[in-house]
N, C-alpha and C positions, 0 to 999 in steps of 0.2 A: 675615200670614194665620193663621187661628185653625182649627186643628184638634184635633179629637178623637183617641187612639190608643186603641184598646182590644185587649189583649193580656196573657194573663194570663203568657208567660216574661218571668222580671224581666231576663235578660240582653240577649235582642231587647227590651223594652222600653225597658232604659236608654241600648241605643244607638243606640233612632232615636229618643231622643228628645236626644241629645246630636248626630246626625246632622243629623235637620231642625231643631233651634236653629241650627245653624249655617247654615244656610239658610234661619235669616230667618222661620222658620213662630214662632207662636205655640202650645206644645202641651201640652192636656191630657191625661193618661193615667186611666183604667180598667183593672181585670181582671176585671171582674164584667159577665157580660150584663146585668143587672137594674138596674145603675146606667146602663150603657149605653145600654139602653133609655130610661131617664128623660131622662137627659143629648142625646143628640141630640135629644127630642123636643120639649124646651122651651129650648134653648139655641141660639145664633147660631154654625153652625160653619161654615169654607168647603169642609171637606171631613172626613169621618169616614176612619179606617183601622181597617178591622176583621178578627181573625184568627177565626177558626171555632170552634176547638176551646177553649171557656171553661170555667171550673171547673159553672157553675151554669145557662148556659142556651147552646144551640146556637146557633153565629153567627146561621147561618142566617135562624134563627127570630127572633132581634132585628132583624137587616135587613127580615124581611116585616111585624114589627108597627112599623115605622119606616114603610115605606109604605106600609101598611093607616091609620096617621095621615095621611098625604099628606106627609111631613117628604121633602123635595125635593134636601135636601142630596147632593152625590156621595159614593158611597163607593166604596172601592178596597177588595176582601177580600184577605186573608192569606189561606193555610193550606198546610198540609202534604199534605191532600188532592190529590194528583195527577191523577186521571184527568180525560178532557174531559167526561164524565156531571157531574161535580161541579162544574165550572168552566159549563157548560151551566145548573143547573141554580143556580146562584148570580148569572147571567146574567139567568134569567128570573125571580128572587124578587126583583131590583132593584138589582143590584150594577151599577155604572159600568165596574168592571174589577176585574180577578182578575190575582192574581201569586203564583204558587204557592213555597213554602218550597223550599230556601234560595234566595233572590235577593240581587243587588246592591243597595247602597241607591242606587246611584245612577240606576238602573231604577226603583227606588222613586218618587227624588225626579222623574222626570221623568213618568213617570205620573200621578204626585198633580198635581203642576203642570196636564198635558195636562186631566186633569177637572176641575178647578179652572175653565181660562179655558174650556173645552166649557158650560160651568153658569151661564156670568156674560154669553155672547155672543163668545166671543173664540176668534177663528180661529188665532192666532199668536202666539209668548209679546212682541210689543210691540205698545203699546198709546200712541194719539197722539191727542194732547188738546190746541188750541189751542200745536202748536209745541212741545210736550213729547214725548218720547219716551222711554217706559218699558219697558225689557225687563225682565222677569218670572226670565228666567233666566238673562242675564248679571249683573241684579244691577244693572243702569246706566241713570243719565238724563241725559239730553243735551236740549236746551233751543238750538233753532235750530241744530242744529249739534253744541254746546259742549256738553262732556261736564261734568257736573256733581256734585259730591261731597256726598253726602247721607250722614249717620248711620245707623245699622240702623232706628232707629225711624223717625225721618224717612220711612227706604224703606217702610218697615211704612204707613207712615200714607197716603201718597200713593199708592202702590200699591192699598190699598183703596179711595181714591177713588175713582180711575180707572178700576177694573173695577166698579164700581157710579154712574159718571157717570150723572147723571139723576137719580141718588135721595139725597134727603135722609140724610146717617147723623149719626144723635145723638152727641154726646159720649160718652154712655155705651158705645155700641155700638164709637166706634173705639176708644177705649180701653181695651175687652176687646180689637181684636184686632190691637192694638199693644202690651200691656205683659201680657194675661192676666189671668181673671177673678181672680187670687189676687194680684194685686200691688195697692198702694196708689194708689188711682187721685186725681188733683191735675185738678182742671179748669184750673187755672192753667197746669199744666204743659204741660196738652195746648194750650193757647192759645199759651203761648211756643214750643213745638214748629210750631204754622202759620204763626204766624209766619216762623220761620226759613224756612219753605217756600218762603213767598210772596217772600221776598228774593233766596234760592237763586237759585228761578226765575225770578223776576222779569218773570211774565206774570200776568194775572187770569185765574188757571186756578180755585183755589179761593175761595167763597163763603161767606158766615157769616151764616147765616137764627138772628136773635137768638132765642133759646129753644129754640129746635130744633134745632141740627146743622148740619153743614158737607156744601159740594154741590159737584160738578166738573160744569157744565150738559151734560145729554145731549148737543147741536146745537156744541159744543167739537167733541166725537168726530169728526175728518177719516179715518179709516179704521184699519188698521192693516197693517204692515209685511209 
């Protein structure tokens, strides 16, 4: 999953972004409102974290001209900001959720997740696709049963499927938010990566619409856990 961090202390910055790496996010960072701004609004994110207090422009204010675009993406705000006036009021500018300084990250990571599947149609962090069964936040997929060992990317890759069953996603698109828009993207790779998928699991779960992109069919989706 590909998200945004926008946070201008370099210290909370470096350690949720060493935090959610290891948790399997994909993560760009920001400390500037203004790139901020631009970045969610033409970019593919599954969830933005945004802290209030920036050098150059008030969270706030970035959050409301994100949704004065219609940019639909979840965000979770940061800030130091405590009272319920300000948590209210970041509520109503578009904010998904609020978690006030200092927090756990592990409150973090379980918030982000909750707005995440809230934004995709997903009640529950597992998600059941034709016999496949993907938890979100244990990190695990089991296939009839059988618990099955997947790589980080692998989980990256099928995990976005899954919560976007029904819809087409281009190469390009998953391989931002499997490897990040900064790495070297190999369409080869990504093809031997479904590969392995597809053997893993060893169901026709995922599809390959030539020229377009790969598809988990909506009418797979048996419910969820």
């Amino acid at each position: 999953m590909r998200v945004l961090l926008v946070e201008d202390d370099a210290s909370v910055r470096d350690a949720l972004v060493r935090d959610l790496d290891a948790e399997d996010y994909v993560v760009e960072v920001t400390n500037s409102g203004e790139e901020a701004g631009f970045l969610g609004a033409t970019e593919d994110y599954d969830a933005i974290i945004l802290d209030l207090s920036l050098p150059d422009i008030d969270g706030l204010a970035v959050l409301e001209g994100w949704r004065n675009e219609n940019v639909e993406t979840p965000v979770l705000v940061l800030t130091a900001r405590g009272s319920w006036l300000d948590r209210v009021e970041g509520i109503n500018r578009g904010a998904d959720d609020y978690l006030p300084k200092p927090f756990r990250v592990e409150e973090l990571v379980a918030r982000l997740g909750a707005i995440i599947r809230r934004s995709k149609g997903h009640a529950s962090a597992q998600i059941v696709c034709s016999g496949v069964v993907l938890d979100l936040v244990a990190k695990t997929v089991a296939v009839d049963g059988r618990e099955v060992e997947l790589a980080p990317l692998e989980f990256r890759a099928l995990a976005h499927l899954m919560q976007n069953s029904g819809q087409t996603i281009s190469a390009h698109e998953l391989m931002e938010h499997i490897y990040g828009v900064h790495a070297e993207r190999n369409t080869n790779a990504l093809e031997a990566l479904i590969l392995r998928l597809r053997k893993k699991t060893r169901v026709s779960l995922i599809r390959t619409r030539r020229g377009i992109g790969y598809i988990v069919d909506a009418d797979l989706t048996k419910g969820e856990k």
